[in-house]
Backbone bond lengths (Angstrom), bond angles and torsions (degrees), N, CA, C in turn:
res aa  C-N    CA-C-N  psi(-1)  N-CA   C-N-CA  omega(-1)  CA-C   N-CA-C  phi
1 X - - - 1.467 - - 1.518 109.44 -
2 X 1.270 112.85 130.37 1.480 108.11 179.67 1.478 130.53 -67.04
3 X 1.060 141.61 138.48 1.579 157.80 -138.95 1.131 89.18 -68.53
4 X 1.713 135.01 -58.65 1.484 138.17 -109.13 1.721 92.90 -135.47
5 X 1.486 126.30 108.49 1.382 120.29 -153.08 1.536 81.14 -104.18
6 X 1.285 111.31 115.14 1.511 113.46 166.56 1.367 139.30 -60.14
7 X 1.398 105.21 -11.01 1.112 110.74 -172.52 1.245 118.22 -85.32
8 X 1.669 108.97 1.39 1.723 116.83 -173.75 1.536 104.20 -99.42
9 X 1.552 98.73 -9.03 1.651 97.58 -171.41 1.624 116.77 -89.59
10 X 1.328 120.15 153.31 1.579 120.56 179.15 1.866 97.90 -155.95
11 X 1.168 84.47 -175.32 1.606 96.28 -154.63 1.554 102.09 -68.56
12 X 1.499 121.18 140.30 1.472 102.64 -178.78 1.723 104.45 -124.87
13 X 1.684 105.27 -23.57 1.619 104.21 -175.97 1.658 109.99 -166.50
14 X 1.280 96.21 151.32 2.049 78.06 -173.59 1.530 103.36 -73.91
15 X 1.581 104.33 175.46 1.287 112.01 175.65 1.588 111.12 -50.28
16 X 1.623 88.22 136.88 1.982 100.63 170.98 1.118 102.28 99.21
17 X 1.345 127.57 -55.35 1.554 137.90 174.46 1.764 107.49 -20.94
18 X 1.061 107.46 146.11 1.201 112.20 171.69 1.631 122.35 -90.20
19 X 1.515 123.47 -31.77 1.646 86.98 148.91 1.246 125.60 -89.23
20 X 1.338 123.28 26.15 1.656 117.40 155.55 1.252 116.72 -70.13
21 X 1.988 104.48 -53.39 1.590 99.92 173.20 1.348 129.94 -81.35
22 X 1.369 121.99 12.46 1.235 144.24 170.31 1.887 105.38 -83.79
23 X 0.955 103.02 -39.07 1.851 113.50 168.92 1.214 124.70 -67.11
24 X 1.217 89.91 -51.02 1.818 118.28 165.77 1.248 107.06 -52.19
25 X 1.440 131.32 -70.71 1.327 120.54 176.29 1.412 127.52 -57.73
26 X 1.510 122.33 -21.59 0.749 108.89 -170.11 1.613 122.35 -106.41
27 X 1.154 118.93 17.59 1.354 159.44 152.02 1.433 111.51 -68.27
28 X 1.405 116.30 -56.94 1.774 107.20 -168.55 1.998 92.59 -110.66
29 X 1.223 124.84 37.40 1.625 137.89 137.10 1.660 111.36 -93.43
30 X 0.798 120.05 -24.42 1.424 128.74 -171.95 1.199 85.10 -100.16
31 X 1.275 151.20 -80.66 1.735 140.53 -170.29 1.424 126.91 -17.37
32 X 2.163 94.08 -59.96 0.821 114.04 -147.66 1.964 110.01 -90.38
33 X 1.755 99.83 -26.92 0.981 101.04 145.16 1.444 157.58 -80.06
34 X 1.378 71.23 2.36 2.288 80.53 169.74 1.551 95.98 -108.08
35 X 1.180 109.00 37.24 1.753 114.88 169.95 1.696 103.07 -108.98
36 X 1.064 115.36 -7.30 2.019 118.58 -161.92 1.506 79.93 30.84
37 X 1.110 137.27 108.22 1.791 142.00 147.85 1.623 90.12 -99.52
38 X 1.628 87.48 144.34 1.355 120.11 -165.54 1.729 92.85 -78.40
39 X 1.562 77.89 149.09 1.731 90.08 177.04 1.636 134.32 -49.90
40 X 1.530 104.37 -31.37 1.449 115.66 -176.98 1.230 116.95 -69.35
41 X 1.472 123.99 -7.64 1.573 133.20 172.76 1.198 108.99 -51.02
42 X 1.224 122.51 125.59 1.718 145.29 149.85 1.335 139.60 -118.88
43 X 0.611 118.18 69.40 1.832 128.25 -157.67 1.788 116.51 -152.13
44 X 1.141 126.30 151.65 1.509 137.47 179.40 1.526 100.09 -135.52
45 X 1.568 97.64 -175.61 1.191 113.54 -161.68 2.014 87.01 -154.07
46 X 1.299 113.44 139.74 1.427 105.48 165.06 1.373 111.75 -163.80
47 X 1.104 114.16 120.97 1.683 116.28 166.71 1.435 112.87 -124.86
48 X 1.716 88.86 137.88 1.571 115.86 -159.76 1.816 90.93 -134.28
49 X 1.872 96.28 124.73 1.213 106.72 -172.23 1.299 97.61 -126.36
50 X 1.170 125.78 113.74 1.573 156.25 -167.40 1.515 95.54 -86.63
51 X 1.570 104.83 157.60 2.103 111.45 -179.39 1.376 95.19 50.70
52 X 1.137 143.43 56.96 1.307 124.63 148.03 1.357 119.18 -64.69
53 X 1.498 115.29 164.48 1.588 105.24 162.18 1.325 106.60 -76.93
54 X 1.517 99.00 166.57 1.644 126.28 -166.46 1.602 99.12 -61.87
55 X 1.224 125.61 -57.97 1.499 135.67 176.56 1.669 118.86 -47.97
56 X 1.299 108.79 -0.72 1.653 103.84 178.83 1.248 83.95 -105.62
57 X 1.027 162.80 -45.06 1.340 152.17 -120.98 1.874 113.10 -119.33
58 X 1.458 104.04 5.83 1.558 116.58 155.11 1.565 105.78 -49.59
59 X 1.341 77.82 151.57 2.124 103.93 -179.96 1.511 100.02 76.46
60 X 1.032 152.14 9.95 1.489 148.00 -175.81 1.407 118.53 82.13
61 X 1.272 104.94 29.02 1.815 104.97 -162.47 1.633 79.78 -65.34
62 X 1.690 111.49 156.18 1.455 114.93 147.70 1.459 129.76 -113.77
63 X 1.414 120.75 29.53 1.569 141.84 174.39 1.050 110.76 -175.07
64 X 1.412 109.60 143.08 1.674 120.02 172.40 1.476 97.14 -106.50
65 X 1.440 98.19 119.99 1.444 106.67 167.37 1.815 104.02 154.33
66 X 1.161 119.04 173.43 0.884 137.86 -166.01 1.270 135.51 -98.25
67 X 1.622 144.65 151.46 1.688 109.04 155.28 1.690 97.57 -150.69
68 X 1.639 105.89 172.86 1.701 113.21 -164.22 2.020 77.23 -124.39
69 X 1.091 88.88 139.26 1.816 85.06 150.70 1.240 113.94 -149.32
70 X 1.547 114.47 157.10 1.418 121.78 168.54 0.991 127.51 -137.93
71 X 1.472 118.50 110.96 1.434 117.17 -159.26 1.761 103.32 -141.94
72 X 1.459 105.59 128.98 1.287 127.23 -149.57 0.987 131.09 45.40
73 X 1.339 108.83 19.17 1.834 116.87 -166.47 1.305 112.74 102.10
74 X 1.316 126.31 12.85 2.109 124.31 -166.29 1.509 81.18 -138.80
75 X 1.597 96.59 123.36 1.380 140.71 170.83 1.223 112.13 -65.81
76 X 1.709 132.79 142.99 1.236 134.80 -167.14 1.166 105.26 170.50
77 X 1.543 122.26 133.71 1.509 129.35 -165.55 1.470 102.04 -164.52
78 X 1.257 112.57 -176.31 1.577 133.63 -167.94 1.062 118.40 132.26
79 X 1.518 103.19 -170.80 1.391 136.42 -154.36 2.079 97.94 -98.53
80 X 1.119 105.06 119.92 1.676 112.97 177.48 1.526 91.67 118.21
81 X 1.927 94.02 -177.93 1.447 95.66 169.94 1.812 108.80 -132.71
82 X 1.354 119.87 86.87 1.447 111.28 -176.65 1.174 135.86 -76.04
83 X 1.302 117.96 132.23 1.469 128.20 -153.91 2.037 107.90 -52.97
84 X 1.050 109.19 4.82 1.600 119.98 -172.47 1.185 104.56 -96.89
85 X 1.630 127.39 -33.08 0.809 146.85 -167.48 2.204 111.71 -96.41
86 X 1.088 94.40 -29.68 1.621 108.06 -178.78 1.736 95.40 -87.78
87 X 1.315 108.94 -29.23 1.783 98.97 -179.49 1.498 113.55 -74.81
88 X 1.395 121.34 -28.99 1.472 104.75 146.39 0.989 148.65 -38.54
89 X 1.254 133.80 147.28 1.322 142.58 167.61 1.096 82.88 -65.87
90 X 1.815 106.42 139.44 1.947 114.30 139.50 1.509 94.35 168.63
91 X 0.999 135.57 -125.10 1.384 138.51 -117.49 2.072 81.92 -159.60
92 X 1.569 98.77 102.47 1.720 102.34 -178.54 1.262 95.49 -138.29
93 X 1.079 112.35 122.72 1.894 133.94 173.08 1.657 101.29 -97.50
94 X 1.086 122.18 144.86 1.828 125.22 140.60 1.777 100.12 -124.01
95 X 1.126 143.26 130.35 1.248 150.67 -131.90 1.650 101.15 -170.16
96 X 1.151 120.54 139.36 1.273 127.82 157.22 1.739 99.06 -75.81
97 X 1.546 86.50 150.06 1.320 86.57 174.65 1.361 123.05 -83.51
98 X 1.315 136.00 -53.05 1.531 148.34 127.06 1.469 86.81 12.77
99 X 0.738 110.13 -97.68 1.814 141.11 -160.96 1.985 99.43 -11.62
100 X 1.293 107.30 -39.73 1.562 129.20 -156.18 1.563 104.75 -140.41
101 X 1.079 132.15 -28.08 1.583 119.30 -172.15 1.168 113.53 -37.35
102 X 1.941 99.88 -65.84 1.506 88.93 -156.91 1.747 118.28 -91.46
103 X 0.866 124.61 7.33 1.802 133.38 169.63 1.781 97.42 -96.13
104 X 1.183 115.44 19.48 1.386 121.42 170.61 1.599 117.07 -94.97
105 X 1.630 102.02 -18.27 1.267 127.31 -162.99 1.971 114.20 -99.91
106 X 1.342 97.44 5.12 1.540 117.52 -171.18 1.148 97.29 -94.44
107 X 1.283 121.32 155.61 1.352 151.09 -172.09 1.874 109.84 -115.96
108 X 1.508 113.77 95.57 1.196 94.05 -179.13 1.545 113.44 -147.47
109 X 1.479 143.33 -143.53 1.163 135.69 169.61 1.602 92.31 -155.62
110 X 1.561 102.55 178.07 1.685 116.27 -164.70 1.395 110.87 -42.37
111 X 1.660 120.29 -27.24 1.802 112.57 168.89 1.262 116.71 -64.23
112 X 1.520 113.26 -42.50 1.454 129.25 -166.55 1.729 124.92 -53.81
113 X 1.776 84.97 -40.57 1.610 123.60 165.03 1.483 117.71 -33.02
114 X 1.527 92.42 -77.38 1.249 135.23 -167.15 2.151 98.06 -64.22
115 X 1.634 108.30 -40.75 1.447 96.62 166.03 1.239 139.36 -90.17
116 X 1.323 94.77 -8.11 1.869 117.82 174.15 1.646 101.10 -64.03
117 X 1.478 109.88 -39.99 1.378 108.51 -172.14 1.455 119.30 -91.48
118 X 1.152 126.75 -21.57 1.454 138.17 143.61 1.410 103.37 -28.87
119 X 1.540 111.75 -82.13 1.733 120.82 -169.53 1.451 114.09 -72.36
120 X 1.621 119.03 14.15 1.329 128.83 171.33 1.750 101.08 -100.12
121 X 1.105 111.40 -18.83 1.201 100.35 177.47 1.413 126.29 -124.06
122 X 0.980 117.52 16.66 1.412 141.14 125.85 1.930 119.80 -40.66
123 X 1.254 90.50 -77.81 1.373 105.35 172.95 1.386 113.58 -37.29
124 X 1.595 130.06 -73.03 1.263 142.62 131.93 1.537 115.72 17.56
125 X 1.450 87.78 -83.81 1.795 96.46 -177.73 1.926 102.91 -48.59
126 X 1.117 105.28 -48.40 1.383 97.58 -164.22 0.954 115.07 -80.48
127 X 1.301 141.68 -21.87 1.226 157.20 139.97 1.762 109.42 -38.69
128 X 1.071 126.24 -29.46 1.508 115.47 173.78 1.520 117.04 -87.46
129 X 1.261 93.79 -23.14 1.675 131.78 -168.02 1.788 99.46 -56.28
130 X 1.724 99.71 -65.18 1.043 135.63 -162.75 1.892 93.80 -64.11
131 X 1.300 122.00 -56.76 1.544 116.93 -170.54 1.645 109.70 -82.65
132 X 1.568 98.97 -7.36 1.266 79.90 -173.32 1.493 136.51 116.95
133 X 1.400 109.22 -22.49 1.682 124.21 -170.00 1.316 103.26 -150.15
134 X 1.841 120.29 158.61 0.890 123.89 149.32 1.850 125.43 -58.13
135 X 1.343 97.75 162.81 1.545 105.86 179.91 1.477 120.05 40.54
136 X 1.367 101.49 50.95 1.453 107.62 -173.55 1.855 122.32 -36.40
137 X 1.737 92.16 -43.53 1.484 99.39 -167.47 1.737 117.67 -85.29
138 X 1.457 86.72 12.61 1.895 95.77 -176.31 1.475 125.53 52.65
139 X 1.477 94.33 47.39 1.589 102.82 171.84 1.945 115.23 -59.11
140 X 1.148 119.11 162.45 0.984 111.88 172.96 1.384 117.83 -95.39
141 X 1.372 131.75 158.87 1.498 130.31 -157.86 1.465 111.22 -112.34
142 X 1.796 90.92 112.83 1.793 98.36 -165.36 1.556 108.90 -65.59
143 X 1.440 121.71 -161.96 1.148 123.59 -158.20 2.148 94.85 -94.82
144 X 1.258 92.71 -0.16 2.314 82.18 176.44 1.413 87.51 -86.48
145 X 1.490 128.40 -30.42 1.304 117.73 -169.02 1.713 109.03 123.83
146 X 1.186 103.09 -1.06 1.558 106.59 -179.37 1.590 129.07 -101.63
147 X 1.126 123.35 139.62 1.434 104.00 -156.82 1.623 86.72 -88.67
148 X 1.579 103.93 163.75 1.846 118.51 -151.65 1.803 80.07 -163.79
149 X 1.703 100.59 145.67 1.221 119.37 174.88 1.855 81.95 -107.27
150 X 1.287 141.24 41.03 1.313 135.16 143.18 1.406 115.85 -105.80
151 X 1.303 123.11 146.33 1.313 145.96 164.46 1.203 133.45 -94.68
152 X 1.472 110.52 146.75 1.707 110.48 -162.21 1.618 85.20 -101.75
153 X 1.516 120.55 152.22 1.169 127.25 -8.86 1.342 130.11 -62.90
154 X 1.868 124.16 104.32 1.562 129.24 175.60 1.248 110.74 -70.84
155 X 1.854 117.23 111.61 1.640 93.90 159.87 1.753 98.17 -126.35
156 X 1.093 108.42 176.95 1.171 121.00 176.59 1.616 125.30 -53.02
157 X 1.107 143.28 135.88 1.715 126.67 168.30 1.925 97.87 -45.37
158 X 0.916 122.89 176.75 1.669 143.75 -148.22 2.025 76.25 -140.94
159 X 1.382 127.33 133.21 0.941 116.45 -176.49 1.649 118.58 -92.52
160 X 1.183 101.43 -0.09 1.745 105.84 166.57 1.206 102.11 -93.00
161 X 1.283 147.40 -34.12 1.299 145.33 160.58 1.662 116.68 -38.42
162 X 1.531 116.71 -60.05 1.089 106.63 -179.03 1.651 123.07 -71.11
163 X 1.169 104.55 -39.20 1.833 123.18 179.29 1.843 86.56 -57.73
164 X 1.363 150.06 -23.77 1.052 151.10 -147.13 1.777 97.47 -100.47
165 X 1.296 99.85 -54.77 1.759 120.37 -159.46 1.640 85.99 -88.12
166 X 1.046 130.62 -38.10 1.674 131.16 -166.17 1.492 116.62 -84.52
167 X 1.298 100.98 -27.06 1.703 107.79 173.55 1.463 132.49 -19.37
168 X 1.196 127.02 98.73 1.546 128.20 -160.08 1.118 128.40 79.65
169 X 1.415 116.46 4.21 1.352 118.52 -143.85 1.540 109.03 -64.88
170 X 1.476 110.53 -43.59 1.547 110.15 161.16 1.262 128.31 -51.63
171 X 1.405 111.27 -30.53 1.941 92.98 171.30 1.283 105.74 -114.20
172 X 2.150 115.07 69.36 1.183 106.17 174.99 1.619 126.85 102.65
173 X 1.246 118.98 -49.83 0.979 134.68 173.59 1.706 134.31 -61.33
174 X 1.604 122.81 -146.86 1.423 102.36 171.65 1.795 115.68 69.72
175 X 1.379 112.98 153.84 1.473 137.99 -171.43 1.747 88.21 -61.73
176 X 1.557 106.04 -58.80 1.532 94.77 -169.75 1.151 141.12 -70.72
177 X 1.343 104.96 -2.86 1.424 121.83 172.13 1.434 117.57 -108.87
178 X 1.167 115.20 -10.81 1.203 122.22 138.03 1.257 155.93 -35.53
179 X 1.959 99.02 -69.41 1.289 105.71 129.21 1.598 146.91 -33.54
180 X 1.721 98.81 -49.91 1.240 91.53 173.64 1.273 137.18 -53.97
181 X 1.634 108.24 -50.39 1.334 121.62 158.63 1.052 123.25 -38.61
182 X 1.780 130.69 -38.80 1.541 108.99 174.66 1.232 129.31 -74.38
183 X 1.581 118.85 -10.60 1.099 135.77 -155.80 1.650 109.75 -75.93
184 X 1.323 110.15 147.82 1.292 102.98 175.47 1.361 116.48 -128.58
185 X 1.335 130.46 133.09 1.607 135.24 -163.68 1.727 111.08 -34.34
186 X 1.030 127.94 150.97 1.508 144.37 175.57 1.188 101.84 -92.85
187 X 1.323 122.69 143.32 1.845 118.05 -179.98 1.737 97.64 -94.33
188 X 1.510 136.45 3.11 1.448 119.11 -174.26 1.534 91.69 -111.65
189 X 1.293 133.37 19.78 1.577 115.96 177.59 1.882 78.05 -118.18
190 X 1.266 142.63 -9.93 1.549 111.93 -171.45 1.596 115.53 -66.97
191 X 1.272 122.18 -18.63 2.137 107.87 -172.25 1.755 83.81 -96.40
192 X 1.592 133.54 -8.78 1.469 117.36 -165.84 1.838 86.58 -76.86
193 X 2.020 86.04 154.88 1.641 106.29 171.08 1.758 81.35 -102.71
194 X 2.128 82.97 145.45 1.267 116.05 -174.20 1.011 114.80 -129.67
195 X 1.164 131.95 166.70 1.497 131.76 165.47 1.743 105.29 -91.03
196 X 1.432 105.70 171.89 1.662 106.32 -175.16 1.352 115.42 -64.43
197 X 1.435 114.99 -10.06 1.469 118.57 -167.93 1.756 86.23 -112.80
198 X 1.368 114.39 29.02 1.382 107.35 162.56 1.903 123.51 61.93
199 X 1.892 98.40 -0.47 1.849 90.67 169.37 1.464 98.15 -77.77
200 X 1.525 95.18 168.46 1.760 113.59 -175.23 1.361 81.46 -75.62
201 X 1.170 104.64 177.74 1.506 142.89 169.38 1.630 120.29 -136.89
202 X 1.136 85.10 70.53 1.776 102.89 177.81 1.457 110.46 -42.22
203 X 1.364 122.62 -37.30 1.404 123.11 -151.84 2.055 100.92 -99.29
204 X 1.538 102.54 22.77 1.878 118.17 176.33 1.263 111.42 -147.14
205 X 1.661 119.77 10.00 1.151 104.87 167.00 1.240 111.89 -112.04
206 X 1.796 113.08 162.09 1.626 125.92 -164.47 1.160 105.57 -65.33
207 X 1.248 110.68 147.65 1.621 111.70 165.86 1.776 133.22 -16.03
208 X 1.294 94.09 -45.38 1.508 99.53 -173.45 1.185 101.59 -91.81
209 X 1.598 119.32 -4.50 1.782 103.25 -165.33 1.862 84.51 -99.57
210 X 1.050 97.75 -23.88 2.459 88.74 167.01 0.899 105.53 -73.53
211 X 1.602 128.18 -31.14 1.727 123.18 167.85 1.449 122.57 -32.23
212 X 1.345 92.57 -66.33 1.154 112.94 -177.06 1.335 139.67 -89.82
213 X 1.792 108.62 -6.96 1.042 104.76 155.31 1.373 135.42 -103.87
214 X 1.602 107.07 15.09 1.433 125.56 170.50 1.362 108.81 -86.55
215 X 1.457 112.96 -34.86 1.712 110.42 162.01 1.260 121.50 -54.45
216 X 1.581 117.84 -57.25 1.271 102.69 170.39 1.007 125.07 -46.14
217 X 1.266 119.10 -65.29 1.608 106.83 -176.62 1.651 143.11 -56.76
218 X 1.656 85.67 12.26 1.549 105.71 149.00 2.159 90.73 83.09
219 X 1.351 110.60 29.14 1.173 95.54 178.29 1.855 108.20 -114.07
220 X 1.487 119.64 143.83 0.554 129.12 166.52 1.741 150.86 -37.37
221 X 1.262 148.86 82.86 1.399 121.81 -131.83 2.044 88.71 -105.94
C-alpha cells in the first residue's frame, strides 16, 4: 500500500515555489524511508528550473527547484539545489521553468509520461522553428553529442529507489502525482491553448502569446 494517502493532499504552491518543493520533498522522505534502502546507495535527484518568475524567488532563495539525496543509504531532500547533492550521480535536470511548469500539473501514469513527452517535443520543435535555430534553450551538449537539459553526473535510478518514488503510480500515486497534486495553477499559462495533459501548444498561439512565451522561457530572440 502506498506510504503517501492522497487524499490528505491539496494544493500548497505553484511549481518551483518553495513550499511546493518543500512538499515535494517531503513526500518522497517518507517514501523513501519506508523503503529501509540499503546502505550502499549513492545517488540524488535534482531539478533546477531556470526564468522563473520574480515572485518564487522571495526570501533569497537562489533556485527554484528541488532535490532527493541518498547517501550511504540516509535520506535527505528539500527545497534548493546543493552542490553535495549535484556531485552525485542520479537524475539532474536544468529546465526552463515555462518550458515544464504547467504539464507538471497533470495527473498521469507510464502512458501519460511517455505522451507528455511526445507533445513536449512538438512544442520544442516549434519553438526552435519559431526563433530560428537549433537548441533554442542552450542546453548543454552531452557526451553522444546532443544537447540534453540533463546533467552529468548521469547515474542510473538505484532500483529500490524508483519502485519506492513510483509506487502506485498508475492508480494515481507516485512522486509525480504527488507533485502534481501539490501544485498550484500559474496565472501566465491560463489564456495559453493546451493539450489535455496541459503542454502549451506553441504552434495555436497568437503572435504575442509566442512573444511572450518565448520570453519567459528565458530564451533569447
Amino acid at each position: 500500500m502506498p506510504v503517501i494517502d492522497m487524499s490528505a493532499l491539496k494544493p500548497v504552491g505553484e511549481f518551483g515555489s518553495k513550499a511546493w518543493g518543500e512538499g515535494c520533498s517531503e513526500g518522497a522522505v517518507k517514501m523513501l524511508e519506508a523503503a529501509n534502502l540499503p546502505t550502499d546507495i549513492n545517488w540524488a535527484f535534482t531539478e533546477d528550473y531556470t526564468h522563473p518568475p520574480a515572485r518564487l524567488m522571495e526570501g533569497g532563495r537562489t533556485h527554484a527547484g528541488y532535490f532527493i539525496m541518498v547517501k550511504d543509504g540516509v535520506v535527505s531532500a528539500g527545497d534548493g539545489i546543493p552542490d553535495e547533492a549535484l556531485a552525485l550521480p542520479g537524475f539532474h535536470i536544468q529546465m526552463s521553468w515555462a518550458a515544464i511548469c504547467n504539464q507538471s500539473g497533470a495527473h498521469y501514469g507510464s502512458a501519460g509520461q511517455k505522451q507528455r513527452s511526445s507533445e513536449e517535443k512538438v512544442m520544442f520543435a516549434a519553438i526552435s522553428e519559431y526563433v530560428g535555430r537549433p537548441n533554442p534553450f542552450g542546453f548543454p551538449i552531452n557526451a553522444a553529442g546532443n544537447p540534453s537539459a540533463m546533467l552529468d553526473p548521469v547515474g542510473p535510478w538505484p532500483r529500490e529507489v524508483g519502485a519506492a518514488l513510483g509506487e502506485g503510480g498508475e492508480e494515481g500515486n507516485g512522486l509525480h502525482n504527488i507533485a502534481a497534486t501539490l501544485q498550484m495553477d500559474s496565472p501566465e499559462f491560463a489564456d495559453l491553448p493546451v493539450t489535455d495533459l496541459r503542454v502549451p501548444i506553441f504552434g495555436e498561439m497568437t503572435e504575442q502569446q509566442k512573444a511572450d512565451f518565448v520570453k519567459l522561457c528565458g530564451i533569447e530572440m
